[in-house]
BAGULO-663966 format. One line per 8 residues: number of its first residue (from 0); their letters; for each residue x negated, y, z negated of C-alpha. Coordinates in pm, 1 decimal, padded with zeros to 6 digits. Layout:
% BAGULO-663966
NUM = A = X,Y,Z | ... $
***
This chain:
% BAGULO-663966
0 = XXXXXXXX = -13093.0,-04763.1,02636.9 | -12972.1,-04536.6,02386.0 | -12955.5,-04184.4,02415.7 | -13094.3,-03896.3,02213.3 | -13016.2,-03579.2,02101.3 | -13187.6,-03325.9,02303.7 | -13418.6,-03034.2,02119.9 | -13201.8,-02747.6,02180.2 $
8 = XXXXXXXX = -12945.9,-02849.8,01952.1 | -13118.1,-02800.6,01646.9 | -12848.2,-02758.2,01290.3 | -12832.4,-02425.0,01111.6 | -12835.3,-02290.0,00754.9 | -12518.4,-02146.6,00678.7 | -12580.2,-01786.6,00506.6 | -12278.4,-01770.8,00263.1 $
16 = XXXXXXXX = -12504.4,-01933.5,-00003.6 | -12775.4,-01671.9,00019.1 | -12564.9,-01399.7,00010.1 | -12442.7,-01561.2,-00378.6 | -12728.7,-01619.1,-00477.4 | -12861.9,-01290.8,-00382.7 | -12567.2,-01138.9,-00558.1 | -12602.7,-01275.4,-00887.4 $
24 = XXXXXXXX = -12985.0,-01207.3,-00887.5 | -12863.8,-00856.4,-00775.5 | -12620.4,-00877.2,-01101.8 | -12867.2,-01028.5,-01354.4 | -13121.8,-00780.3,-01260.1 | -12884.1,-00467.2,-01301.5 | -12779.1,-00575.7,-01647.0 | -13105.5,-00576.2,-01788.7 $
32 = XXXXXXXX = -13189.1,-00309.3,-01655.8 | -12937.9,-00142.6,-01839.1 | -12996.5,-00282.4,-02146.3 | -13316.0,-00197.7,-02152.0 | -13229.0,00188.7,-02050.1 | -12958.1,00205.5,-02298.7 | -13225.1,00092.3,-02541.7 | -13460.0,00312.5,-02450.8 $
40 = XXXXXXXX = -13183.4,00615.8,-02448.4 | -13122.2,00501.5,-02760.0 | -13471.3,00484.0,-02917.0 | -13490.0,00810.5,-02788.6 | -13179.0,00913.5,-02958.0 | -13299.6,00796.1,-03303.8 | -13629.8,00928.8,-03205.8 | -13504.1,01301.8,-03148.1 $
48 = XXXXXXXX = -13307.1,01295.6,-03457.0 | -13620.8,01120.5,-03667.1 | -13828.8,01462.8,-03524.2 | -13549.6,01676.8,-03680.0 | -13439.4,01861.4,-03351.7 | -13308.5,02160.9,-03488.8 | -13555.6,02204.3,-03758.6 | -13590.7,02211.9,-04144.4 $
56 = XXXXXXXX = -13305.5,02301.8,-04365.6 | -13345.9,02347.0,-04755.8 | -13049.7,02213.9,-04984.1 | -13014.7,02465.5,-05305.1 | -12856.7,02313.1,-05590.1 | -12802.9,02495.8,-05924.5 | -12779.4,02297.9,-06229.1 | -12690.5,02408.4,-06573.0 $
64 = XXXXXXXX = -13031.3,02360.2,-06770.3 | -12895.0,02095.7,-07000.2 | -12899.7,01841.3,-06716.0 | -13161.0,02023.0,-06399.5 | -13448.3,01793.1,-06534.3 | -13270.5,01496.1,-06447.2 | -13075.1,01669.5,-06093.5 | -13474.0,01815.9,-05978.7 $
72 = XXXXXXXX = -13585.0,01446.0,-06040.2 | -13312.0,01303.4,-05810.0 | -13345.1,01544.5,-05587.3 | -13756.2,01456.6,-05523.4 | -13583.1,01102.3,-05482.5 | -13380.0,01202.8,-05203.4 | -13583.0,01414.3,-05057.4 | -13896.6,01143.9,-05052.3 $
80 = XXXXXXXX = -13574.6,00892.3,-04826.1 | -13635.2,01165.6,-04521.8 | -13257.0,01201.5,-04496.0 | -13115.7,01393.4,-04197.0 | -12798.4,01532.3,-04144.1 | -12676.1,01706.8,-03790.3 | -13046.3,01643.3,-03687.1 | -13200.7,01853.9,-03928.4 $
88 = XXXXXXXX = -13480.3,01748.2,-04191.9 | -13343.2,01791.6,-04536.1 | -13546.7,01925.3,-04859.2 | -13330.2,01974.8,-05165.6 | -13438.1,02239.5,-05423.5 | -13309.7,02262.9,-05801.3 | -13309.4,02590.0,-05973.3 | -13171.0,02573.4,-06322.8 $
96 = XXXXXXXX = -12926.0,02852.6,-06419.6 | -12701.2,02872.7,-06710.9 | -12287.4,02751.8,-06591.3 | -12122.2,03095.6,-06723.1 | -12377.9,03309.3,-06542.6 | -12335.0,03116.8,-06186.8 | -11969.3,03065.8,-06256.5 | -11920.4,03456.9,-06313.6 $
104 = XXXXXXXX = -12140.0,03541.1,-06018.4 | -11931.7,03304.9,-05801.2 | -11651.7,03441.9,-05950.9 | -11740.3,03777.7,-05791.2 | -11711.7,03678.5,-05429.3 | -11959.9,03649.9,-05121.9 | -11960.9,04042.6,-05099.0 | -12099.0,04082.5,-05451.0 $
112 = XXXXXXXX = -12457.2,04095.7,-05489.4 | -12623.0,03781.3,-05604.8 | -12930.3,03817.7,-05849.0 | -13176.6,03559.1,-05698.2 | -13412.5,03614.4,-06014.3 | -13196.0,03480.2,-06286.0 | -12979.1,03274.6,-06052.5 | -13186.0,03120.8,-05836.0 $
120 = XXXXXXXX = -13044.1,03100.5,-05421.4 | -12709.0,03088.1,-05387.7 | -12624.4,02716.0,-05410.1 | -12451.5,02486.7,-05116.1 | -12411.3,02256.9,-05457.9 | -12354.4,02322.1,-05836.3 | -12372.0,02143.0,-06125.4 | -12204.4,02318.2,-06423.9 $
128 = XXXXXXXX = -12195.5,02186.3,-06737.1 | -11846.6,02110.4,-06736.2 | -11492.2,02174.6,-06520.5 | -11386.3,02400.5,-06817.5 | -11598.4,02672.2,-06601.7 | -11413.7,02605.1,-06314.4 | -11109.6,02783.7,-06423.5 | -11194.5,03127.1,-06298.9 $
136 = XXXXXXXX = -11253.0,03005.7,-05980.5 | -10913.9,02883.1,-05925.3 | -10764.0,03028.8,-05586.3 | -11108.4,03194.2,-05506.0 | -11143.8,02940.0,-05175.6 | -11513.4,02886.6,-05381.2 | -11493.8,02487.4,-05360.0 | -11507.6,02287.9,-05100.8 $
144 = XXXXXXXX = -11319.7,01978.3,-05201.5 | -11223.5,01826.8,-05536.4 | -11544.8,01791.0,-05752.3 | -11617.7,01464.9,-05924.2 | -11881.1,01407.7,-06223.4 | -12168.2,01325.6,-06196.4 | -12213.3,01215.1,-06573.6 | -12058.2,01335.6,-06879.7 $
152 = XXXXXXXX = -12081.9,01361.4,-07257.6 | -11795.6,01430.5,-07524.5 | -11834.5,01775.5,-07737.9 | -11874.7,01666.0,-08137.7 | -12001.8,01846.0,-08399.3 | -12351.8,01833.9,-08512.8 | -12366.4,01859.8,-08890.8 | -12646.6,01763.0,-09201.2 $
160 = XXXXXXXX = -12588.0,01354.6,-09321.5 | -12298.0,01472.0,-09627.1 | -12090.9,01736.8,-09412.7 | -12052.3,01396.1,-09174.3 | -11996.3,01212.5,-09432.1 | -11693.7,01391.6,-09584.5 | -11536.7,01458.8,-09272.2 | -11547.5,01105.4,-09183.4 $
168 = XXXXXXXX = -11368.6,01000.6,-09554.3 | -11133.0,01295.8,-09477.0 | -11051.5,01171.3,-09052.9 | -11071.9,01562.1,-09022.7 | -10919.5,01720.3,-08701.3 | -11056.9,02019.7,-08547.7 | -10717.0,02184.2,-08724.8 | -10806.7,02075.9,-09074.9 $
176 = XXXXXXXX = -11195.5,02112.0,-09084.7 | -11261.3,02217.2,-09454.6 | -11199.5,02568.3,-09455.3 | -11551.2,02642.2,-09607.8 | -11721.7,02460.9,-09345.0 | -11924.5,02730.5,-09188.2 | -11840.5,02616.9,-08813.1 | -12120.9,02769.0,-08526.4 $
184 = XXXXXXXX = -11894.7,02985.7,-08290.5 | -12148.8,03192.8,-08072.7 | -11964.9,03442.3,-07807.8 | -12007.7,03346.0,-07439.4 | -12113.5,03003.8,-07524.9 | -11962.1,02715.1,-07319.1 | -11955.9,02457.3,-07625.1 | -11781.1,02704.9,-07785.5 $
192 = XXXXXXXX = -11497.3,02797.7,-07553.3 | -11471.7,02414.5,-07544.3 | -11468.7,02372.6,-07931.1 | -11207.4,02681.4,-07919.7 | -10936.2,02515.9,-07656.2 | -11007.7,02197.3,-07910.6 | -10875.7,02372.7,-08201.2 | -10573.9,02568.2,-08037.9 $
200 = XXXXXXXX = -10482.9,02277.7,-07898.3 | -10437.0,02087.2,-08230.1 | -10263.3,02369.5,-08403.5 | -10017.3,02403.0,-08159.7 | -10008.4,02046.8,-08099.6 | -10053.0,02054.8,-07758.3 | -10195.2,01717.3,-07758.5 | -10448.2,01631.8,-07442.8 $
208 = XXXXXXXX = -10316.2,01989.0,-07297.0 | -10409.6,02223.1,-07178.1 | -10343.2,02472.7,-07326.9 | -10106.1,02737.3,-07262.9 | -10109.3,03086.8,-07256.1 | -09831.9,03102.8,-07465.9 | -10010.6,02852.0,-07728.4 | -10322.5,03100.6,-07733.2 $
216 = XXXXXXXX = -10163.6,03369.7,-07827.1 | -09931.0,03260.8,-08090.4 | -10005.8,03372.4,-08467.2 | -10113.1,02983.4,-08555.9 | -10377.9,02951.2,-08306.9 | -10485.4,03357.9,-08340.5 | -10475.3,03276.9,-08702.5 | -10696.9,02977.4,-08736.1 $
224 = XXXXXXXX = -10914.5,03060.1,-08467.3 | -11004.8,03373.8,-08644.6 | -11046.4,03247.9,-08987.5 | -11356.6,03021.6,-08778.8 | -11463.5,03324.9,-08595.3 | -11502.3,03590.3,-08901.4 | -11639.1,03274.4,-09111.8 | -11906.6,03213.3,-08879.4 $
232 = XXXXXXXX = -11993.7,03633.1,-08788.6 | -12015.4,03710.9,-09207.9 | -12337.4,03493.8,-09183.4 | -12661.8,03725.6,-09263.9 | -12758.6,03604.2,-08899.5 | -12543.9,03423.0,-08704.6 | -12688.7,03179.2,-08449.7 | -12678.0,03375.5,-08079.9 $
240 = XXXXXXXX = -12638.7,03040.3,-07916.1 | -12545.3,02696.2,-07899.0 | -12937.0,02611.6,-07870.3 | -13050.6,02839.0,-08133.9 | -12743.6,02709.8,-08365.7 | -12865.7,02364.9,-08372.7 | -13216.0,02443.3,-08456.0 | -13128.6,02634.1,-08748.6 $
248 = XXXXXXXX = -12902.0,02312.5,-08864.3 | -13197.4,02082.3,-08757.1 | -13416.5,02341.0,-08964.0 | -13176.7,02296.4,-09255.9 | -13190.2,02658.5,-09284.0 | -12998.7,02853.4,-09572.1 | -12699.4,03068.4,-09512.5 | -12642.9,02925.3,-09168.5 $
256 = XXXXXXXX = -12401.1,02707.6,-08977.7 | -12311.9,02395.0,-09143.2 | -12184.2,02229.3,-08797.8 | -12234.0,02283.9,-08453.3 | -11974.9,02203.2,-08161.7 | -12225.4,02078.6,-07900.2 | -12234.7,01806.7,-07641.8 | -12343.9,01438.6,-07753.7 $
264 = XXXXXXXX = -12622.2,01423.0,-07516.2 | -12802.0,01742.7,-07645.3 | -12783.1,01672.0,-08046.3 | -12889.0,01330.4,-07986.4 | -13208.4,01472.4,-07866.6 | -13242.9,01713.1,-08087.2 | -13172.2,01500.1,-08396.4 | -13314.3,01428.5,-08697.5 $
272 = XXXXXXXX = -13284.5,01297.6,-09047.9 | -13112.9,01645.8,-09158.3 | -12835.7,01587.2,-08858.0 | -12598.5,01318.0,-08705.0 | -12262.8,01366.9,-08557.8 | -11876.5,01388.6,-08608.3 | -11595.7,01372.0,-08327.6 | -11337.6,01535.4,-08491.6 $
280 = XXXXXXXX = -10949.6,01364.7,-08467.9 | -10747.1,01456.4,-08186.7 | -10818.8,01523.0,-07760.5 | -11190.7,01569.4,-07736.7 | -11346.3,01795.2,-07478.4 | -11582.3,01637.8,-07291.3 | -11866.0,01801.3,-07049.3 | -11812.5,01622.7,-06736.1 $
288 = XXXXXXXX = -12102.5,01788.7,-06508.4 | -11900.6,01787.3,-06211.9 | -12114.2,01819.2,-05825.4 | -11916.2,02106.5,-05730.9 | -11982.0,02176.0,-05331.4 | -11970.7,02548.1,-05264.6 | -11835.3,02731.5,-04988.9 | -11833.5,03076.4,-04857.7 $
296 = XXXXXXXX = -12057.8,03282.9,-04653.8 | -12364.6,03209.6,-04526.3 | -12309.1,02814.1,-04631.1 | -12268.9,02590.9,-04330.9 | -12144.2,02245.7,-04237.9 | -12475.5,02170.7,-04282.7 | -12512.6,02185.1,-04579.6 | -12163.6,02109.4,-04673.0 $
304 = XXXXXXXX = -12227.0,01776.0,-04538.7 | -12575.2,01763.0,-04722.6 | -12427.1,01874.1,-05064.4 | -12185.5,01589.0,-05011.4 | -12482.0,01346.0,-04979.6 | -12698.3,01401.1,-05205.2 | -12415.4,01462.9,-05456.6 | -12325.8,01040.7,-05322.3 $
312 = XXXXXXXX = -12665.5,00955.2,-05365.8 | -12672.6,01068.0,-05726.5 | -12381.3,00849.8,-05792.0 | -12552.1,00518.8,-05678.4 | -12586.5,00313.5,-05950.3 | -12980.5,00302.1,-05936.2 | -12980.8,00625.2,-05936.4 | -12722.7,00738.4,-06181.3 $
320 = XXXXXXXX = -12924.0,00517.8,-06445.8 | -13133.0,00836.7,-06457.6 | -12855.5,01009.0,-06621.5 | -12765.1,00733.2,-06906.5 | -13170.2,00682.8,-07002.1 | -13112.8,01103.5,-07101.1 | -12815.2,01023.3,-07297.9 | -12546.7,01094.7,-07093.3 $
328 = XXXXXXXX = -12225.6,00868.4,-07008.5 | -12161.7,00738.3,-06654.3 | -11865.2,00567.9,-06585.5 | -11933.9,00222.2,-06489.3 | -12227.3,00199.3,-06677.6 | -12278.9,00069.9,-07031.8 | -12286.7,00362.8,-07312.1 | -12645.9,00534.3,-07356.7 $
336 = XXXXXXXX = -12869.4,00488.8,-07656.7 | -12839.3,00768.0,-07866.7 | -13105.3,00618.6,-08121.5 | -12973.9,00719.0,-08485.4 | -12667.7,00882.6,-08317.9 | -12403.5,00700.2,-08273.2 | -12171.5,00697.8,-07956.9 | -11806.8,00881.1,-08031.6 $
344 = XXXXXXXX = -11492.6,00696.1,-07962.4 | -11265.6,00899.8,-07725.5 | -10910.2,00855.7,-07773.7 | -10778.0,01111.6,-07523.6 | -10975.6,01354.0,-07352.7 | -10901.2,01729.6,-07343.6 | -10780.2,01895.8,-07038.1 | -10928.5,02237.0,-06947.8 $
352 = XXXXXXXX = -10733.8,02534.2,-06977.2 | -10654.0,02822.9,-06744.1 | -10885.4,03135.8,-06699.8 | -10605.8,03329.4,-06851.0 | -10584.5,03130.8,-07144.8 | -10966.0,03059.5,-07191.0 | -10988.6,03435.3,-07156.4 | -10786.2,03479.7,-07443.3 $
360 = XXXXXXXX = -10929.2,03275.1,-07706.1 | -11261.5,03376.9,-07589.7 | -11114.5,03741.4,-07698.1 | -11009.6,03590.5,-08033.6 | -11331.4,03457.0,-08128.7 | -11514.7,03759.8,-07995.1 | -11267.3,03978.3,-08159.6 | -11149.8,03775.6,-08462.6 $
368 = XXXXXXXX = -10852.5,03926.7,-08681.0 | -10846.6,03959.5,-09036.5 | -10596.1,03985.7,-09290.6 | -10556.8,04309.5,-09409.3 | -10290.6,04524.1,-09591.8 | -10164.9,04823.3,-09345.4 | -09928.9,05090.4,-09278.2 | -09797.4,05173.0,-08926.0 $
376 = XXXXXXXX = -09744.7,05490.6,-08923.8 | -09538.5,05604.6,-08541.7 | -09483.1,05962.9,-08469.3 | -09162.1,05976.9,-08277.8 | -09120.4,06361.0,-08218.3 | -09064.9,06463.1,-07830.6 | -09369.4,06484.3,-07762.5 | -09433.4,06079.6,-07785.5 $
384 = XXXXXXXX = -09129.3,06078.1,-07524.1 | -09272.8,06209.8,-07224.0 | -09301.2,05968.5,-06947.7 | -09644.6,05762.9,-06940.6 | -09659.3,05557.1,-06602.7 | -09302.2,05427.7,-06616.1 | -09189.4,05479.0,-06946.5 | -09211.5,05660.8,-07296.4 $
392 = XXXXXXXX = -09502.8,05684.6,-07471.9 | -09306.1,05617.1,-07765.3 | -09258.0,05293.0,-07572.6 | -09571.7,05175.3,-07459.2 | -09682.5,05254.0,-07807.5 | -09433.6,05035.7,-07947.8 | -09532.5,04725.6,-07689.3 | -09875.9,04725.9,-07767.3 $
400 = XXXXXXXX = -09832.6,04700.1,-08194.9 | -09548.9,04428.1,-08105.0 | -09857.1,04270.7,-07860.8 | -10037.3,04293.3,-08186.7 | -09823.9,04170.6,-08423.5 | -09760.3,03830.9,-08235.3 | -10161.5,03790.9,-08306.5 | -10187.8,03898.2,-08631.3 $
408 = XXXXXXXX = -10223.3,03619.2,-08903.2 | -09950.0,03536.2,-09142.1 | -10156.1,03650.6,-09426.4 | -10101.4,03969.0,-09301.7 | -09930.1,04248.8,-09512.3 | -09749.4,04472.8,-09229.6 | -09517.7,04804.0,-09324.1 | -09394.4,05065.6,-09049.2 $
416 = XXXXXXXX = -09302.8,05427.9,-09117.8 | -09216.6,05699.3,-08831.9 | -09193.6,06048.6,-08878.6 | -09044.8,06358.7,-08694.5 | -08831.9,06673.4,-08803.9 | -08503.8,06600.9,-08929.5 | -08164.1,06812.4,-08710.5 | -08234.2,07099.2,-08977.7 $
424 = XXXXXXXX = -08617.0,07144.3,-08925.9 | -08729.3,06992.4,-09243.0 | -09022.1,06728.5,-09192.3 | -08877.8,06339.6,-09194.1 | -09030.0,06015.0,-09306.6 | -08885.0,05702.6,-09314.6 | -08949.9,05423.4,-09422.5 | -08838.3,05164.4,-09132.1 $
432 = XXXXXXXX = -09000.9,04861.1,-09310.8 | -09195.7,04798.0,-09650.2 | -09503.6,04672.8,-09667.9 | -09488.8,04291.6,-09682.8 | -09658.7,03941.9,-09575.6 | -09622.5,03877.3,-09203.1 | -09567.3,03501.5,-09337.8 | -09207.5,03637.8,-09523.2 $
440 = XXXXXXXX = -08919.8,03479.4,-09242.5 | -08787.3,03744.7,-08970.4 | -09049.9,04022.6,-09089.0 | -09192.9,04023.6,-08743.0 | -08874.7,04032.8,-08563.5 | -08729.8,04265.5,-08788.4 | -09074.5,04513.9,-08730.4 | -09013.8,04427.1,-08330.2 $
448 = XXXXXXXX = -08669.3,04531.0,-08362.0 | -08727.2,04865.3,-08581.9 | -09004.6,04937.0,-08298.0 | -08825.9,04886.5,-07987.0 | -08526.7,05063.7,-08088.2 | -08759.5,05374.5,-08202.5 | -08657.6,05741.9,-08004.3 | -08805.6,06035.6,-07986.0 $
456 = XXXXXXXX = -08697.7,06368.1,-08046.9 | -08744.1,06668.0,-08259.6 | -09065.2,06829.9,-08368.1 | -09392.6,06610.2,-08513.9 | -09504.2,06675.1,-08870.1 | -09733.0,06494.0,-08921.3 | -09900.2,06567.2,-09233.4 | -09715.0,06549.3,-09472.1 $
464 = XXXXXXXX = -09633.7,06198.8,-09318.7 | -09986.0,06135.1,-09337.5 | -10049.6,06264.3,-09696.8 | -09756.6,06039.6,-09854.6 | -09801.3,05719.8,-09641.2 | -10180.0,05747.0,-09796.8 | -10115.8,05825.3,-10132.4 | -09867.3,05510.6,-10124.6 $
472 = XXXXXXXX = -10102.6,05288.1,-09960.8 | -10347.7,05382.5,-10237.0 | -10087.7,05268.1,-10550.8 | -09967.7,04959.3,-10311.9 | -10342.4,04873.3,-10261.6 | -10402.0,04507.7,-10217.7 | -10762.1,04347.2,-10337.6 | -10969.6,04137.2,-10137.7 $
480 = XXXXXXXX = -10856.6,04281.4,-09815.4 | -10917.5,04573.5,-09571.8 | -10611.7,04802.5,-09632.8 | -10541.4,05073.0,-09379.4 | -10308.9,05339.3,-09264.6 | -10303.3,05361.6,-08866.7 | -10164.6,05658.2,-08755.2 | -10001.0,05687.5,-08399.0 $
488 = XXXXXXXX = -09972.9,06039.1,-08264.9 | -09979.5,06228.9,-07971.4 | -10223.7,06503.2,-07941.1 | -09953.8,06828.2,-08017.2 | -10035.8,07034.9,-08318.8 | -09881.1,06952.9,-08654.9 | -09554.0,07177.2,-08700.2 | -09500.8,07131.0,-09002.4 $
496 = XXXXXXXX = -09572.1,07395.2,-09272.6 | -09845.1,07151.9,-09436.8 | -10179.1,07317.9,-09369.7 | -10503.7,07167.9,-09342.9 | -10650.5,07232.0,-09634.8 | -10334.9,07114.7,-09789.9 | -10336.6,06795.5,-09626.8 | -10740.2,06732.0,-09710.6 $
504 = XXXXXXXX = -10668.5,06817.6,-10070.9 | -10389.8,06569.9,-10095.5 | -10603.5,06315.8,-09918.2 | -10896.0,06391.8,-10165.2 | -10645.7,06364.9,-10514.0 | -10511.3,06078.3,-10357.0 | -10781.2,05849.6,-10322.0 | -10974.3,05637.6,-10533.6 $
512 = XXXXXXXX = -11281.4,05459.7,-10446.6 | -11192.9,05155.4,-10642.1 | -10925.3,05127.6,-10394.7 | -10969.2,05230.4,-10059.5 | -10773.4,05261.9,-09759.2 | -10947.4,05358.3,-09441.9 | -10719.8,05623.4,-09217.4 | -10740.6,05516.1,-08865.4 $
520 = XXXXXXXX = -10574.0,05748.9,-08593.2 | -10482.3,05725.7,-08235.7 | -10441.9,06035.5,-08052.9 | -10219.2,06038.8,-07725.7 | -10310.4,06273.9,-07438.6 | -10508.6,06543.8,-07396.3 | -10508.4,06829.2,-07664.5 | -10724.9,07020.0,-07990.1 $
528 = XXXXXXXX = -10530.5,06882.7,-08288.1 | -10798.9,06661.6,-08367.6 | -11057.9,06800.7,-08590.8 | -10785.4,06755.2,-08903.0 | -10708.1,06382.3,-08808.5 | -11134.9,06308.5,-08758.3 | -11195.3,06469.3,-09084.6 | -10960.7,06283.8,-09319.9 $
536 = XXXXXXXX = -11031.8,05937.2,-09092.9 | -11452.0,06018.1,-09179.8 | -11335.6,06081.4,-09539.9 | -11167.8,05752.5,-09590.3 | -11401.2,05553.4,-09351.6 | -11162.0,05497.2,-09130.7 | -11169.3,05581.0,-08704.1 | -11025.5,05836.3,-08440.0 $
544 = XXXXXXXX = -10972.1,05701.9,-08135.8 | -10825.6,05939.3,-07811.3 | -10624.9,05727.2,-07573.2 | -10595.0,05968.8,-07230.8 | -10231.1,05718.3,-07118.1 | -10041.4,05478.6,-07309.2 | -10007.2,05320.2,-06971.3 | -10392.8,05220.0,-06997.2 $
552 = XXXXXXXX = -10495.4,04871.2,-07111.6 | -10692.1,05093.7,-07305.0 | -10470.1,05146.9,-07600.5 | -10380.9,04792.3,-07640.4 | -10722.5,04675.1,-07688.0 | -10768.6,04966.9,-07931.8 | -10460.4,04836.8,-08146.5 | -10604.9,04499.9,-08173.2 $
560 = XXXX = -10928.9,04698.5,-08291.0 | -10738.9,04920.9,-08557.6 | -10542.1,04645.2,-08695.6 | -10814.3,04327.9,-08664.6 $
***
């Protein structure tokens, strides 16, 4: 029989299997749950940042008025996309503000007080009209990074259909504009400080600049620069601003500008059968509404970061559409319709000047200078050599007429006299240089040299000086001009033996009101010989003018006054 296997020997599972599969259950189970708490760390992540964790923060932005419409409608944009940034909730606010008013106030520093009235907040972003007011603010750590535009549009000049039309048959620069075209040239205006780079930069053919110091102050550029200037001020009421310039052109009112330097975008809106546009020849300034993030105190990363942003979302092209349906060029984007005005072709565009030099051809419009016929008349007795911060008086004197002369137009008549008492006590006049055209080859230099090698010494007379250097202005006069005497002097009583009375009488037989010469005086340092000088200056409509230190800026800015 066979046998069998008995009960108790009954075969086993073998546990390594288990143990696997228990294991990779073990595995599978621990990865998803993972998963699903990284996801859920995650949505809570997203979730805290979506609540705005650290609150509400407001985005100011400043925007020059010509463009805020367009900045406070893509800021409601942005603001309606919930956009967060280092987990706070952003709202972005627009105040509009003119660009020189911020940029001066910027200018100032954090520690100067900021007029929230007219300015609005101070802005995390700013939106000038154009870099040309970003000059001043060059080394002022004000910016935070290099700004880029945001859209731009070229400064032309708005003028009536014919004024076009002949500068267009003409291919007139902003050098050779007809020189009876009445040209809009408002003080503290920003087209104008544009318009007024444009022209110094074509007559000293600095091509796309910028502009030099140098450049600005050279007789060419003071020279045409003023001719605009005194042009546009001898109107019955010249236009206060850019804004107010174009209306009256628009208007077609009498007596008024006959062109306007103003940007594309704004005469295109403003335009009407009476008024088109001209881009004159040569580099064109061009407003290029930068986004200009600001820095400084009380702005943090923040809102650096949500300047930066919004400034980005501006630029998308969706967005930046906005901009070209105003009028206003975009790069990338086709050219805007202007309706009856047509696009200007850029050749080369214009690059902005320093502060220094913007500074002073803003000086040149505001303080234009006219030809005129005059007589320098220097006192060089020892009192005019006592030491004035440095050097002579005699010497700072001389500095500030040579400042002058380098400004003063060639059409200019310039003579220079100095006076004293002779080695044997007798009153001396000379005549150093006759009066002549400043356009006559060497006449300045020769003037520069007869002033710098001037000395002082002896006793000051004068009077007498003063009576003959009036009585020959009055034979020499020249029509159609303003002709002057300046007298330079310090404050030390006349020693001559010329009295007063003498000295009025020969003013009075002198003159003749069908050709007169203003006496305009300068008195140096503190003293009472004054009452003389004012009375014969009041007689012949002339000014006195007391200058404490020839060391003081002061006395400069009076030459340029007396002699302007």
């Amino acid at each position: 029989m066979g046998e069998h296997r008995g009960g108790s020997g009954a075969r086993g599972i073998s546990k390594g299997p288990i143990l696997v599969v228990v294991l990779i259950v073990l595995i599978v189970a621990g990865f998803f749950g993972w998963k699903a708490l990284s996801n859920r760390i995650d949505d809570q992540g997203q979730q805290a940042a979506g609540t705005c964790v650290e609150g509400n923060k407001t985005l100011d932005v400043t925007a020059d008025p010509s463009i805020a419409p367009q900045i406070e409608e893509l800021a409601k944009r942005y603001t309606q996309t919930s956009p967060v940034v280092r987990d706070h909730c952003i709202t972005v606010v627009v105040h509009g503000a003119p660009s020189a008013s911020v940029s001066t106030a910027l200018e100032a520093g954090p520690a100067a007080s900021w007029d929230d009235a007219a300015l609005g907040p101070r802005p995390s972003l700013w939106i000038p009209t154009s870099s040309f007011e970003l000059a001043p603010l060059a080394g002022k750590a004000v910016i935070n990074g290099d700004p880029r535009s945001l859209a731009s549009s070229p400064i032309v000049l708005a003028a009536g259909p014919e004024t076009a039309a002949t500068l267009v048959g003409a291919a007139s620069s902003w050098k050779s504009l007809p020189s009876d075209l009445t040209v809009a040239l408002p003080v503290g205006s920003t087209e104008t400080s544009m318009a007024a780079q444009a022209i110094a930069a074509d007559v000293a053919d600095a091509g796309a600049g910028p502009v030099t110091t140098d450049q600005a102050k050279s007789a060419q550029v003071n020279a045409a620069l003023s001719a605009r200037a005194l042009q546009f001020q001898s109107l019955p009421t010249p236009p206060t601003s850019t804004a107010e310039a174009l209306g009256a052109l628009s208007a077609g009112t009498p007596d008024s500008v006959k062109a306007v330097p103003a940007t594309e975008q704004s005469i295109a809106q403003s335009a009407n059968a009476a008024m088109t546009t001209y881009s004159p020849a040569g580099a064109t300034p061009v407003a290029d509404y930068p986004a200009v993030i600001v820095s400084g105190s009380g702005i943090d990363e923040t809102a650096s970061r949500a300047a930066a942003q919004f400034a980005d979302f501006m630029r998308e092209p969706n967005q930046s559409q906005l901009f070209v349906g105003a009028g206003f060029r975009v790069e990338g984007q086709d050219l805007p319709d202007l309706g009856a005005v047509s696009p200007a072709k850029i050749s080369s565009t214009l690059k902005p000047a320093s502060a220094e030099t913007a500074a002073a051809l803003g000086d040149i419009v505001a303080n234009p200078v006219s030809p005129r016929s005059a007589t320098i008349l220097m006192d060089t007795s020892a009192s005019m050599g006592t030491d004035d911060g440095g050097a002579t008086r005699l010497a700072n004197v001389a500095a500030a007429v040579n400042t002058q002369l380098g400004r003063s137009p060639d059409a200019s008549d310039i003579g220079l006299r100095e006076f004293s008492t002779g080695t044997d006590g007798k009153p001396s006049e000379r005549i150093l240089v006759p009066g002549g055209s400043l356009s006559e080859p060497n006449r300045r230099a020769t003037i520069t040299d007869f002033l710098n090698g001037l000395r002082a010494g002896g006793k000051t007379s004068k009077y007498p000086a003063l009576a003959s250097s009036y009585k020959a202005a009055v034979d020499g006069f020249d029509a159609g001009r303003v002709n002057s005497v300046l007298l330079i002097t310090s404050s030390t009583p006349d020693e001559s033996t010329t009295t007063r009375a003498e000295l009025l009488s020969a003013i009075a037989a002198a003159g003749n009101p069908s050709r007169p010469v203003q006496v305009d005086v300068i008195v140096v340092g503190a003293g009472d010989d004054v009452s003389t000088l004012q009375d014969v200056s009041d007689r012949t409509g002339g000014t006195l003018v007391r200058v404490d230190s020839t060391s003081d800026p002061a006395l400069a800015a009076t030459v340029t006054k007396m002699l302007s």
